[in-house]
Residue, then its C-alpha position, 0 to 999 in steps of 0.5 A: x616546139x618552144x620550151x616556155x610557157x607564156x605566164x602572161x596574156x594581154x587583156x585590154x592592152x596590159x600584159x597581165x601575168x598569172x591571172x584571168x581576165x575575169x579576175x582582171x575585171x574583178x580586180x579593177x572595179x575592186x572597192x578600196x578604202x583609204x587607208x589600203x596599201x598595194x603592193x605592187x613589184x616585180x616577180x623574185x624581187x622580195x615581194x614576201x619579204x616587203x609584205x612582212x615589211x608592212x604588215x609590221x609598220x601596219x602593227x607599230x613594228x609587233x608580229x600580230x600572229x596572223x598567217x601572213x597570207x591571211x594579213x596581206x593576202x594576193x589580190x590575184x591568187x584569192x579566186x582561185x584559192x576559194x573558188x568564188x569572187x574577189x572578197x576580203x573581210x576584214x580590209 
């Protein structure tokens, strides 16, 4: 018996982490604008840390009281925190 979890799954021959296919498939047709940024890092590497980072060069270096959850939210995480599609309002 093995004492780990597999946090990730192959879909479509990338190695996904933490998420279903069908957000998977949400994400990828998911509508950006130009001026959006991704984030993209490795796990424990200071990902909470680079969302503050951009939130504050975004905002001209001044904290604009959103949680930062709400300001830079997790692509990922959003279906499963409401239950529902991928959408964000205001981008």
């Amino acid at each position: 018996m093995s004492d780990t979890v597999d946090l990730c799954q192959l879909t479509e021959g990338v190695l996904i982490p933490c998420m279903s296919p069908e957000t998977w498939q949400e994400l990828k047709v998911y509508p950006l604008l130009p001026d959006d940024v991704i984030l993209s890092s490795y796990p424990r590497s200071g990902t909470t840390w680079m969302q503050h980072i951009l939130r504050l060069l975004r905002n001209g270096g001044k904290d604009d009281g959103v949680n930062l959850d709400d300001a830079v939210p997790w692509l990922e995480a959003l279906k499963a925190a409401h239950g529902k599609s991928i959408e964000i309002e205001p981008k």
